[in-house]
Each structure stands twice: as C-alpha cells, then as structure tokens.
N, C-alpha and C positions, 0 to 999 in steps of 0.2 A: 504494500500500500504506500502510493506518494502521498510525502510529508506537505503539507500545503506552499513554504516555502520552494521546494522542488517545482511545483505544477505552476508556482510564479514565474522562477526563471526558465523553465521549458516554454511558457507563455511569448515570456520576452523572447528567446532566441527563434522562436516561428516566428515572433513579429519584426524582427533584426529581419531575417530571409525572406519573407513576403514583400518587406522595405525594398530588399534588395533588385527583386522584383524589376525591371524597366518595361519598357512598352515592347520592346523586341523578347519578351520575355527569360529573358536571361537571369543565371541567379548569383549572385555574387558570394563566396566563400572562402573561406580560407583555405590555401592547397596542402595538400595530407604530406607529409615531411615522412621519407623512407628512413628507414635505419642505414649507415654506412658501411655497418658491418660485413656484411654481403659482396659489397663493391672494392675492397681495400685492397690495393695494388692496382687498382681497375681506371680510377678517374686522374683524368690530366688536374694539372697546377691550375689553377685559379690566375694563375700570372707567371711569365719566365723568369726566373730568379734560385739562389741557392738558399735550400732550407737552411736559416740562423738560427731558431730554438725548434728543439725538439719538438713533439707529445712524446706527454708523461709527466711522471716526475723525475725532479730534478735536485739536484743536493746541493743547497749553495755552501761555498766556502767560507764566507764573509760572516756567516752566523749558525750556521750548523744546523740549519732548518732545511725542511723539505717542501718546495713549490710544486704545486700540480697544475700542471699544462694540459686544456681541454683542446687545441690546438696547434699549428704552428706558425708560424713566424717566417717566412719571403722575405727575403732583399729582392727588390726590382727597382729599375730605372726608373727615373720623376717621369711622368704622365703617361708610363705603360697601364692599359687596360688590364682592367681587373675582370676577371670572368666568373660569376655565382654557379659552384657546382652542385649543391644540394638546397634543396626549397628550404 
C-alpha cells in the first residue's frame, strides 16, 4: 500500500512528463546512464592527451593519507575538444 506522500510525488512526476509533453508530442526525460563496467578497455578518450592521475586510490606522501579517485585526469592542448562518453 502507497504511503500518501509516495502517490504525491508519483502525482508530481506524471505531471513533470505530461508538462513535458509539446504539440509534436514528444516527451522529455532524463537519459538512462549505462554502467561502465561492461565497456572498460572498450571506449576512446574523451580528448587526446596522457592520463596524469590515475583511478583509484592513491597514497599521498605529503601526509600519509589515502585519496580516492572516481576518475581521471587528461592533459590536453588549450581549446582541444572535449568528447562526453557516457550519458
């Protein structure tokens, strides 16, 4: 059984997409984001450049802590395009 605040925001988000709605009937949504996992070793750079920090973590020297890196870090040339691999 939904909770009353549940059938509020299910309300709102049909009325977000009905909004969305145009006269060409089109519906506007957010695109569904794949996992990378699947893909790795698979997808080109984002930009031509040499990887300068890793993924992962990392052990800094300076204070004996450990950074975690959700990504990495390209060196590229000032105004090279930049290319979005994953939504």
């Amino acid at each position: 059984m939904l909770l009353a605040g549940e059938l509020v925001a299910a309300r709102e988000r049909l009325d977000a997409t009905l909004e969305g709605l145009g006269n060409d009937g089109a519906v506007t949504a957010a695109p569904v984001a794949l996992p990378l996992g699947p893909f790795r070793g698979q997808l080109q750079a984002p930009v031509p450049g040499e990887v300068t920090v890793a993924f992962g973590s990392e052990q800094t020297s300076e204070f004996g802590t450990s950074i975690a890196r959700a990504g990495i870090e390209l060196a590229a040339m000032p105004g090279e395009s930049v290319y979005a691999i994953h939504g």
